[in-house]
PQR file of N, CA, C, O and H, with PARSE charges and radii, in Angstrom:
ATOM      1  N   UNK A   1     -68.427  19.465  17.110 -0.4000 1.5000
ATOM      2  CA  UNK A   1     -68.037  19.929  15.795 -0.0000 2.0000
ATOM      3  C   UNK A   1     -66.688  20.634  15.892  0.5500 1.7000
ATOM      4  O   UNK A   1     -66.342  21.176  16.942 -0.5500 1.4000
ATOM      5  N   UNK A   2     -66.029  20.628  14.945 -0.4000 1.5000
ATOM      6  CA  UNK A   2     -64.583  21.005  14.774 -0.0000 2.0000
ATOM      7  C   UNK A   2     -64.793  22.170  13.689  0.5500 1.7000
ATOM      8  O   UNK A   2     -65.236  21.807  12.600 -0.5500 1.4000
ATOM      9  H   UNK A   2     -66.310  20.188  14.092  0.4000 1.0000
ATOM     10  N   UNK A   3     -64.441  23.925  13.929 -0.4000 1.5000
ATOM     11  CA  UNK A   3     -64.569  24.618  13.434 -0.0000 2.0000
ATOM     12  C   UNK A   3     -63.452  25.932  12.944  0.5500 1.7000
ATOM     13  O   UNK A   3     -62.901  26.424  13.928 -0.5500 1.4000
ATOM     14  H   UNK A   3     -64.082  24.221  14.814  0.4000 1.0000
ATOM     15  N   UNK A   4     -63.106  26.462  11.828 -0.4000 1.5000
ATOM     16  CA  UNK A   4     -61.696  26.959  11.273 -0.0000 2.0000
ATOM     17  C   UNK A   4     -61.978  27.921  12.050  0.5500 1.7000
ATOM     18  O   UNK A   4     -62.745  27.904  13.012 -0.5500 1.4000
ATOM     19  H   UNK A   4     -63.553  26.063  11.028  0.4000 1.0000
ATOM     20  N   UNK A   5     -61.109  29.123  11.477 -0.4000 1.5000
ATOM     21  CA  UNK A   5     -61.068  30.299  12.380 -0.0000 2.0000
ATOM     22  C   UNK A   5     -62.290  31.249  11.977  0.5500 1.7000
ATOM     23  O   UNK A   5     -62.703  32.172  12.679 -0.5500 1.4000
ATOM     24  H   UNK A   5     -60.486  29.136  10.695  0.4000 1.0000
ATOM     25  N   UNK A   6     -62.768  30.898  10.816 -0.4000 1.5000
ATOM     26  CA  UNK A   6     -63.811  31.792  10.027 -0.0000 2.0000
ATOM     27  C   UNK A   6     -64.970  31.266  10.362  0.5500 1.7000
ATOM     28  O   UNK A   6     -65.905  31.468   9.587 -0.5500 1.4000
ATOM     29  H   UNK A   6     -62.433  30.148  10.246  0.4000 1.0000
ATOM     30  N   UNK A   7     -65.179  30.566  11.432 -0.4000 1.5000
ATOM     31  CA  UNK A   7     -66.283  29.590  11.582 -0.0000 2.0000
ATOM     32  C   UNK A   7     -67.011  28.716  10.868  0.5500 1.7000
ATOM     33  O   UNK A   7     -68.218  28.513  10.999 -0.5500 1.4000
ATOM     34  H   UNK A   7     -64.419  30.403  12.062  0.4000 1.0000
ATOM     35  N   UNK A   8     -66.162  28.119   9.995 -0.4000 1.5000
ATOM     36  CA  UNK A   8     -67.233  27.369   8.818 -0.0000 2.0000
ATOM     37  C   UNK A   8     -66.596  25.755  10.062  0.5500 1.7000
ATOM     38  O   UNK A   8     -65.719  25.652  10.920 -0.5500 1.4000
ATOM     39  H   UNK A   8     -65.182  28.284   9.889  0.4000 1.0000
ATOM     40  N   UNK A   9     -67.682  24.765   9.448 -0.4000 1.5000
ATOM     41  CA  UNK A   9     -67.348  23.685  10.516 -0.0000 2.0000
ATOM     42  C   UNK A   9     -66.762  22.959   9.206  0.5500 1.7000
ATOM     43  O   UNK A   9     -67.122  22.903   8.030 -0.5500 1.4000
ATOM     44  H   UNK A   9     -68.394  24.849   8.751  0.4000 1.0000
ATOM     45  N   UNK A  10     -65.323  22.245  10.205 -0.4000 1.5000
ATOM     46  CA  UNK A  10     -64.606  21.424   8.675 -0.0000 2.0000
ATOM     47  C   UNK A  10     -64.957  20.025   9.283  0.5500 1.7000
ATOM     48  O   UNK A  10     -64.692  19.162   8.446 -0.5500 1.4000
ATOM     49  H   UNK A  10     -65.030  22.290  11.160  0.4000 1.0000
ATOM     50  N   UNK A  11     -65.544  19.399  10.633 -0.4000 1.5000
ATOM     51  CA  UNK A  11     -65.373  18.299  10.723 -0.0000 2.0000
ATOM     52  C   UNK A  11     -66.660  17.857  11.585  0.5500 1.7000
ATOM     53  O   UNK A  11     -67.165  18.908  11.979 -0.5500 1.4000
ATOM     54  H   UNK A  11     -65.759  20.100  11.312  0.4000 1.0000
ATOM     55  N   UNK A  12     -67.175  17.106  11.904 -0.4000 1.5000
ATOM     56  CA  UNK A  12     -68.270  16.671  12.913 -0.0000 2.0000
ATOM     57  C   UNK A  12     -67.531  14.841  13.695  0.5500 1.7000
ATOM     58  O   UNK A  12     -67.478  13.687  13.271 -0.5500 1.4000
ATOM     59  H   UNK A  12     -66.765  16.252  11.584  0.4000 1.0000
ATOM     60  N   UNK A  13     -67.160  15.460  14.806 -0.4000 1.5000
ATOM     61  CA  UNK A  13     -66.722  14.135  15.708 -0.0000 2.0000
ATOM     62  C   UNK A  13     -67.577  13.002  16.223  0.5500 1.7000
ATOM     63  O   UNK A  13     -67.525  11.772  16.224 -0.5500 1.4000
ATOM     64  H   UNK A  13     -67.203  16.398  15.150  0.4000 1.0000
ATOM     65  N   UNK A  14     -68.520  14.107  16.733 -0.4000 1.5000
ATOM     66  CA  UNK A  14     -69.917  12.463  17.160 -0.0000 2.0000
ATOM     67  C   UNK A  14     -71.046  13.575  17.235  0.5500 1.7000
ATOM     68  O   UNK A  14     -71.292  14.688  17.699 -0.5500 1.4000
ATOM     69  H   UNK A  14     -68.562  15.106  16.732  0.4000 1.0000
ATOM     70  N   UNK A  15     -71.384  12.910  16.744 -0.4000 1.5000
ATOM     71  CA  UNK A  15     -73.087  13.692  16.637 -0.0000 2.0000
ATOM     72  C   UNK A  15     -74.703  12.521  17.014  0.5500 1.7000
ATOM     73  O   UNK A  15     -75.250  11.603  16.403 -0.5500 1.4000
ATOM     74  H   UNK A  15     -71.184  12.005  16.368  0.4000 1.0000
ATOM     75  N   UNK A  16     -74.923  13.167  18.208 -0.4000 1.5000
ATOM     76  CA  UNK A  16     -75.971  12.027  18.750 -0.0000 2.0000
ATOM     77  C   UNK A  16     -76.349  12.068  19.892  0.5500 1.7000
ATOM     78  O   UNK A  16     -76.086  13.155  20.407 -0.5500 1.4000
ATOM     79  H   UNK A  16     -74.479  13.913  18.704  0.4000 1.0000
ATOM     80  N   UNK A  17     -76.934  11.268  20.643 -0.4000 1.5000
ATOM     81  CA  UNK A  17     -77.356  11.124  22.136 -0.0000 2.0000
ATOM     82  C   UNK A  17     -76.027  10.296  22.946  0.5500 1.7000
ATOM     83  O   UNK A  17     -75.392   9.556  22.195 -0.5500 1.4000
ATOM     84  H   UNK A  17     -77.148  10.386  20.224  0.4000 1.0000
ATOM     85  N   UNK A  18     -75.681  10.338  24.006 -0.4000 1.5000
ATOM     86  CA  UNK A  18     -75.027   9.349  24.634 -0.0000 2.0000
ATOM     87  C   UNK A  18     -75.467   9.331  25.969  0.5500 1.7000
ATOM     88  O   UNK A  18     -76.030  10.270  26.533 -0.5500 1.4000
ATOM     89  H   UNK A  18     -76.197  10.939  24.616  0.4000 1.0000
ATOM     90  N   UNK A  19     -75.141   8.022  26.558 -0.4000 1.5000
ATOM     91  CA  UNK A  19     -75.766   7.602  27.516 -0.0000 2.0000
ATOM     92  C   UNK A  19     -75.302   8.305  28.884  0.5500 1.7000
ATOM     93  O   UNK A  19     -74.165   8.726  28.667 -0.5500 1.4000
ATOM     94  H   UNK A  19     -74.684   7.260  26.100  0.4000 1.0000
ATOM     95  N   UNK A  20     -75.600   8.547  29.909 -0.4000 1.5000
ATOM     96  CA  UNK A  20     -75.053   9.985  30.996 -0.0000 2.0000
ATOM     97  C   UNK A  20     -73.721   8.821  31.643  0.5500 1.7000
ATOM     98  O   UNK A  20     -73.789   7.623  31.915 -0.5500 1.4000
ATOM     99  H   UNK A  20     -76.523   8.205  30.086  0.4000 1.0000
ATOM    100  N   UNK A  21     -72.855   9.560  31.702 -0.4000 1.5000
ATOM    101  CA  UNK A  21     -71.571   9.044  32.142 -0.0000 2.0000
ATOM    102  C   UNK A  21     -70.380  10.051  31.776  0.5500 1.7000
ATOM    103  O   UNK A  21     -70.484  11.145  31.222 -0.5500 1.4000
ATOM    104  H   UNK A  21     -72.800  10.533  31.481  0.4000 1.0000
ATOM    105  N   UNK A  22     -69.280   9.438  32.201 -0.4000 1.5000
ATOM    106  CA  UNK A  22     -67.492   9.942  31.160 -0.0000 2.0000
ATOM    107  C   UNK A  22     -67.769   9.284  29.895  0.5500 1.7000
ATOM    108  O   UNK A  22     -68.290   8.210  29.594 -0.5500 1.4000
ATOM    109  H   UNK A  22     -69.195   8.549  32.651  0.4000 1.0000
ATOM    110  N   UNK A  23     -67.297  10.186  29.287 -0.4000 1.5000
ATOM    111  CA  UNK A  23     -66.788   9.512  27.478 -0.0000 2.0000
ATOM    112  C   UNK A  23     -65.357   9.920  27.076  0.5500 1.7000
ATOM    113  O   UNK A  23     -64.752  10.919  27.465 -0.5500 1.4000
ATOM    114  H   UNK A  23     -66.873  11.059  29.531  0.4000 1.0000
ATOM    115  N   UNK A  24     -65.198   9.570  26.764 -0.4000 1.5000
ATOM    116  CA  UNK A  24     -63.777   9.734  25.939 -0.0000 2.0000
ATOM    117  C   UNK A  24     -63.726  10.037  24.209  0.5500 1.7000
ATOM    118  O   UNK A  24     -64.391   9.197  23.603 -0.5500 1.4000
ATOM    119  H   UNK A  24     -65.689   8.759  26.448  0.4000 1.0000
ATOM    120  N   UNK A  25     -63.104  11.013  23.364 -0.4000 1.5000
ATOM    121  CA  UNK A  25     -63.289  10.548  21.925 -0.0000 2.0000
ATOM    122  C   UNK A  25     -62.136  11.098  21.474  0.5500 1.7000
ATOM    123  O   UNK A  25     -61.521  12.122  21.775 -0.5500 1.4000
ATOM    124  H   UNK A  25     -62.564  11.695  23.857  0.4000 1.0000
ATOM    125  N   UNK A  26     -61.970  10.273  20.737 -0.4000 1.5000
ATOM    126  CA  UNK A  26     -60.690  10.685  19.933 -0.0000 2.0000
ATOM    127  C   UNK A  26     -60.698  11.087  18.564  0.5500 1.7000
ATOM    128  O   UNK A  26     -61.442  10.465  17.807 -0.5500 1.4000
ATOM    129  H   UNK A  26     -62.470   9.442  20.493  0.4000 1.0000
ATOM    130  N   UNK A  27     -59.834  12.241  18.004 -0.4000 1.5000
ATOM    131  CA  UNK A  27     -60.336  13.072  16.648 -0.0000 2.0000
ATOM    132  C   UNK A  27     -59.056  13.169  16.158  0.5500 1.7000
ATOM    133  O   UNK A  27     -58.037  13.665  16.640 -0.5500 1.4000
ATOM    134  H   UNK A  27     -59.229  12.747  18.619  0.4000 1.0000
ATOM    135  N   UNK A  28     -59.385  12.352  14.630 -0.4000 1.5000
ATOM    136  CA  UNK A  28     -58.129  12.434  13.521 -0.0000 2.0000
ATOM    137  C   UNK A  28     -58.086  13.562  12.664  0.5500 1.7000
ATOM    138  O   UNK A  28     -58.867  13.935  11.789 -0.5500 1.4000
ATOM    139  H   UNK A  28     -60.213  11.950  14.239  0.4000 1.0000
ATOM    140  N   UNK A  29     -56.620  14.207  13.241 -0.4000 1.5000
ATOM    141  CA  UNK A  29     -56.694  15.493  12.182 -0.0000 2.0000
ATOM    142  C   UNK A  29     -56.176  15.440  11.241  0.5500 1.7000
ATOM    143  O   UNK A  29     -55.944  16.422  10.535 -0.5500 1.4000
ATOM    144  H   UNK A  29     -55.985  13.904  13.952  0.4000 1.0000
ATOM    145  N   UNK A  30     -55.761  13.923  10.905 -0.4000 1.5000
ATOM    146  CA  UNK A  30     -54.763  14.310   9.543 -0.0000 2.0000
ATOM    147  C   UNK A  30     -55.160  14.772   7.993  0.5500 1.7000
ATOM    148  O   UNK A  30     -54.521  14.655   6.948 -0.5500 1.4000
ATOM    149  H   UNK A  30     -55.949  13.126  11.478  0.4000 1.0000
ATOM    150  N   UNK A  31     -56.618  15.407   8.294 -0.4000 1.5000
ATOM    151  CA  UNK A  31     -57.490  15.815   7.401 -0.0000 2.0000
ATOM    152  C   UNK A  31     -57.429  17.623   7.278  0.5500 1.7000
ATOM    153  O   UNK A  31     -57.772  18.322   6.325 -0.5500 1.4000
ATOM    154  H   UNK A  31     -57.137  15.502   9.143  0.4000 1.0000
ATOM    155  N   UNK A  32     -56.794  18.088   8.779 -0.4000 1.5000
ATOM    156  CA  UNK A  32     -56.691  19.291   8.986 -0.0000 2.0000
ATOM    157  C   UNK A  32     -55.592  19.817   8.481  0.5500 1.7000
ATOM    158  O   UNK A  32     -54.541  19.176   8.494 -0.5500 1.4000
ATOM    159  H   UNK A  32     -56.515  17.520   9.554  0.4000 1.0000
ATOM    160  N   UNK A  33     -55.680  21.127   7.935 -0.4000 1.5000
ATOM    161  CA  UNK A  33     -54.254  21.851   7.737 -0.0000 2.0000
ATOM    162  C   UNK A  33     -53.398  22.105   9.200  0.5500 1.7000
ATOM    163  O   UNK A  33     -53.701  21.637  10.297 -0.5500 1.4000
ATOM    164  H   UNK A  33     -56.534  21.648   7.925  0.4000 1.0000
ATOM    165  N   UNK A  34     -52.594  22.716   8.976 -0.4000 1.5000
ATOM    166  CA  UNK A  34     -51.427  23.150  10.474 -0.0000 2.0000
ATOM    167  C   UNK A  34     -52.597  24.191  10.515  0.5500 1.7000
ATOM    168  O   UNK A  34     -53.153  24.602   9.497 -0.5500 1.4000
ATOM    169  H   UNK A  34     -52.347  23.097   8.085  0.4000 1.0000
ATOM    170  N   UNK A  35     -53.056  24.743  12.329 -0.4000 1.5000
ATOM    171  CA  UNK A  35     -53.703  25.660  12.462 -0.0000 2.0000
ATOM    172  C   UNK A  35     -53.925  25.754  12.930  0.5500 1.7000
ATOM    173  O   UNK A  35     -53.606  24.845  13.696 -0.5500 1.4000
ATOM    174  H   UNK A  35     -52.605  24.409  13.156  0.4000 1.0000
ATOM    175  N   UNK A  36     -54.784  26.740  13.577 -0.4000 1.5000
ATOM    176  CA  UNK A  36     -55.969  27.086  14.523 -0.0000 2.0000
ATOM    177  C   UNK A  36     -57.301  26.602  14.676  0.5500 1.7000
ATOM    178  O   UNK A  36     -58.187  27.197  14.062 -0.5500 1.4000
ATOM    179  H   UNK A  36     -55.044  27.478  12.955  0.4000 1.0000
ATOM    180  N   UNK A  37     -57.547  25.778  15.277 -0.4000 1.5000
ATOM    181  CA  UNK A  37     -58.989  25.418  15.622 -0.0000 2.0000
ATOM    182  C   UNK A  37     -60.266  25.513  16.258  0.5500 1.7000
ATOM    183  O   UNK A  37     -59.909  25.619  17.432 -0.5500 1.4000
ATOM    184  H   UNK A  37     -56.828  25.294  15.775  0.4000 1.0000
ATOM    185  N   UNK A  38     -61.874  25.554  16.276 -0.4000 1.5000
ATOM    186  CA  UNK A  38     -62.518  25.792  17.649 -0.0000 2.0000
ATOM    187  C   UNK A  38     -63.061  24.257  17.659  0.5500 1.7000
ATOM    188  O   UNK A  38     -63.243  23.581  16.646 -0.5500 1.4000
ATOM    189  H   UNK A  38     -62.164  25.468  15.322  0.4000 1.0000
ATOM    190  N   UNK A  39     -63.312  23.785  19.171 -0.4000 1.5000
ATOM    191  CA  UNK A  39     -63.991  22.384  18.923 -0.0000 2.0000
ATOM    192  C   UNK A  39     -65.370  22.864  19.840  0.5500 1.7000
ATOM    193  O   UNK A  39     -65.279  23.583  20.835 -0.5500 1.4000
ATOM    194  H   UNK A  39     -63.165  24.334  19.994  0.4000 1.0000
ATOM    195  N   UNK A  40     -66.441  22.412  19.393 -0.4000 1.5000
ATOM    196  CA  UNK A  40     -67.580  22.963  20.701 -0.0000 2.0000
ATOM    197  C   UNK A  40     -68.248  21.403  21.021  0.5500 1.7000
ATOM    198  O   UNK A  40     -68.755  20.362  20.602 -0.5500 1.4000
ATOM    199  H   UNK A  40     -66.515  21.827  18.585  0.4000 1.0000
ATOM    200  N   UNK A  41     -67.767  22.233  22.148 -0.4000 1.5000
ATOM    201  CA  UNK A  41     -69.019  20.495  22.954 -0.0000 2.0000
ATOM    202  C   UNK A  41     -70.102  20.816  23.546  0.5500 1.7000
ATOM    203  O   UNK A  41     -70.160  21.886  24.152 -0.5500 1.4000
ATOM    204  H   UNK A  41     -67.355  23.078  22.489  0.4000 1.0000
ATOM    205  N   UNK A  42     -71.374  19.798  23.480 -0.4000 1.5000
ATOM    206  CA  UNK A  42     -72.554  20.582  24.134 -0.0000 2.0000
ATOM    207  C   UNK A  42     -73.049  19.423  24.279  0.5500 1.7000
ATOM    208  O   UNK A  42     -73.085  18.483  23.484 -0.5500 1.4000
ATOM    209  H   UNK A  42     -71.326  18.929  22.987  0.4000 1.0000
ATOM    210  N   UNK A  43     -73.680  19.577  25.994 -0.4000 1.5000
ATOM    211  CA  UNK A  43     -74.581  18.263  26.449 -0.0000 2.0000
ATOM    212  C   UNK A  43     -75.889  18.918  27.323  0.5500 1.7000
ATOM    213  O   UNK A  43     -75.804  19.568  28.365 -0.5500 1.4000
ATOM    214  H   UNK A  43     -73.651  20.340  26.639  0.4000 1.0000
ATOM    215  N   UNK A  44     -76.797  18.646  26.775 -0.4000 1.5000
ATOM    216  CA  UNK A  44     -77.956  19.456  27.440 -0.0000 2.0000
ATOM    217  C   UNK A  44     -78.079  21.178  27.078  0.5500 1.7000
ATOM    218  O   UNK A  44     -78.399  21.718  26.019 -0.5500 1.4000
ATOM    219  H   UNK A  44     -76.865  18.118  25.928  0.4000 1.0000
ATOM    220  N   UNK A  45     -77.712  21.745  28.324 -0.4000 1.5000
ATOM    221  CA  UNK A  45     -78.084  23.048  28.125 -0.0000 2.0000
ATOM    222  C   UNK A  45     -76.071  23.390  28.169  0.5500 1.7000
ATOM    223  O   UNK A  45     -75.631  24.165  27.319 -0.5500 1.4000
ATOM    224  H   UNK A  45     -77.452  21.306  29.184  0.4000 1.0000
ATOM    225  N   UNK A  46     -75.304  22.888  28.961 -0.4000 1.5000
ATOM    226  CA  UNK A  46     -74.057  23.032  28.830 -0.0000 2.0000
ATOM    227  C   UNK A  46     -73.102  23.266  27.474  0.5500 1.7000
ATOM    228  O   UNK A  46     -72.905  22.283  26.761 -0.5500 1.4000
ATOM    229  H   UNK A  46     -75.661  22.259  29.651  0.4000 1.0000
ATOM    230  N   UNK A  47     -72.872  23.762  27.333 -0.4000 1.5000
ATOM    231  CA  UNK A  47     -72.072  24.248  25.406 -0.0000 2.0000
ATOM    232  C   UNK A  47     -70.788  24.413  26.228  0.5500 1.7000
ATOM    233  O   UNK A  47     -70.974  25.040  27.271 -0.5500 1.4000
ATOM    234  H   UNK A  47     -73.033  24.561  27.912  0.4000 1.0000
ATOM    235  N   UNK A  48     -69.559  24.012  26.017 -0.4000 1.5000
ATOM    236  CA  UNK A  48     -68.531  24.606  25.744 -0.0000 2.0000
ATOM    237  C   UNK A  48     -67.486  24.773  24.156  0.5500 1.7000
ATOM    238  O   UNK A  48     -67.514  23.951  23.240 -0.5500 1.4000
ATOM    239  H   UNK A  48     -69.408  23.503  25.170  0.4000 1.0000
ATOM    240  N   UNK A  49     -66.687  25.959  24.181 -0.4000 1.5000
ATOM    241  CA  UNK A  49     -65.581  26.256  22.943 -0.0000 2.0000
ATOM    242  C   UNK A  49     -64.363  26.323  23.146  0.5500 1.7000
ATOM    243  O   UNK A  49     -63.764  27.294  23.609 -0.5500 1.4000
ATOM    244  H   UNK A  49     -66.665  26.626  24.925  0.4000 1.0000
ATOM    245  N   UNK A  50     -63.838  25.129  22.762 -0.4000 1.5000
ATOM    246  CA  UNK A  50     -62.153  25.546  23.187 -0.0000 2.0000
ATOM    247  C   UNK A  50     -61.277  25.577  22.209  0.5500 1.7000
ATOM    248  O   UNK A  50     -61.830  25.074  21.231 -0.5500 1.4000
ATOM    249  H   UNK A  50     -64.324  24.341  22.386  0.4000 1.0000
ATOM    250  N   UNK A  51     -60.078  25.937  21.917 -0.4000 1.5000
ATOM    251  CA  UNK A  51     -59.153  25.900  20.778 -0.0000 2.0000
ATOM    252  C   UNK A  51     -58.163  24.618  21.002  0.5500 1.7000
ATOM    253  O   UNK A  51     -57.770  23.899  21.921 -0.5500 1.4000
ATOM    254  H   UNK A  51     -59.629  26.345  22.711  0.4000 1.0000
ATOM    255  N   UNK A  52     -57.998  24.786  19.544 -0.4000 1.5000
ATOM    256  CA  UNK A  52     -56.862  23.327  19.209 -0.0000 2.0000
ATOM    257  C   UNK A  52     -55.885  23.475  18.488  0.5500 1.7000
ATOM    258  O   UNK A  52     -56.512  23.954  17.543 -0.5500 1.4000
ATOM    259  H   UNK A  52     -58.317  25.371  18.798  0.4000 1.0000
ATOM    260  N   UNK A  53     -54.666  23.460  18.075 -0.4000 1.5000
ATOM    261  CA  UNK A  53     -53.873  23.815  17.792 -0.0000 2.0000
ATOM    262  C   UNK A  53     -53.499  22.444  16.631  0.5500 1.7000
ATOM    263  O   UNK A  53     -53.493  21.333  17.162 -0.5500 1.4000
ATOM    264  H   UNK A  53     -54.157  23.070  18.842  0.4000 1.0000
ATOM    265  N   UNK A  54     -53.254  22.486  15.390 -0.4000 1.5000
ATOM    266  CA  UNK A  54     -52.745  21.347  14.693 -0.0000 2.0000
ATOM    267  C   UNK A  54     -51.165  21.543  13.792  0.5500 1.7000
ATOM    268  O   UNK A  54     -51.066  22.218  12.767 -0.5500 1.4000
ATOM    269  H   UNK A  54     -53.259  23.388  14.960  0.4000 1.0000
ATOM    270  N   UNK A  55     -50.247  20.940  14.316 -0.4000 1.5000
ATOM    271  CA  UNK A  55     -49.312  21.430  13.890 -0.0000 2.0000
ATOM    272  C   UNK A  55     -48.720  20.105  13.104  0.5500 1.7000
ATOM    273  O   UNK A  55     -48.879  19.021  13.665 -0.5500 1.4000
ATOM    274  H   UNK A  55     -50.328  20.391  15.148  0.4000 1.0000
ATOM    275  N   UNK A  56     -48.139  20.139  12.010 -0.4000 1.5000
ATOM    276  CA  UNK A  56     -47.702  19.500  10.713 -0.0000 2.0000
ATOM    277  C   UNK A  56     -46.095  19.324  11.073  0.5500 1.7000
ATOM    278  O   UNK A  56     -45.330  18.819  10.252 -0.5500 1.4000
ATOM    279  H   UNK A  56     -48.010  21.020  11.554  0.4000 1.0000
TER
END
C-alpha cells in the first residue's frame, strides 16, 4: 500500500498471495501529487516502511 504523510492510504499496488521467489513491481504515480510518501511491504510476518519521494 502506498500511504500520504497523514497516513490515509492513497493507492494499493498488489494485494494478494504470491508465489515464494523475487518479484519485481512497478507503481504509476502519475496519480500522486509532488511529495512525500510511505510504501509498506509485508510478506508473512516480515512488514517493511520506506519513503518515496514524487517529484512533478
Amino acid at each position: 500500500h502506498i500511504f500520504d504523510l497523514l497516513g490515509r492510504r492513497v493507492a494499493t499496488v498488489l494485494d494478494g498471495i504470491e508465489t515464494a521467489g523475487d518479484h519485481t513491481v512497478q507503481f504509476d504515480a502519475r496519480g500522486l501529487a509532488s511529495g512525500i510518501y510511505l510504501y509498506r511491504i509485508s510478506a508473512g510476518s516480515f512488514v517493511e516502511t520506506r519513503r518515496m519521494v514524487v517529484v512533478r
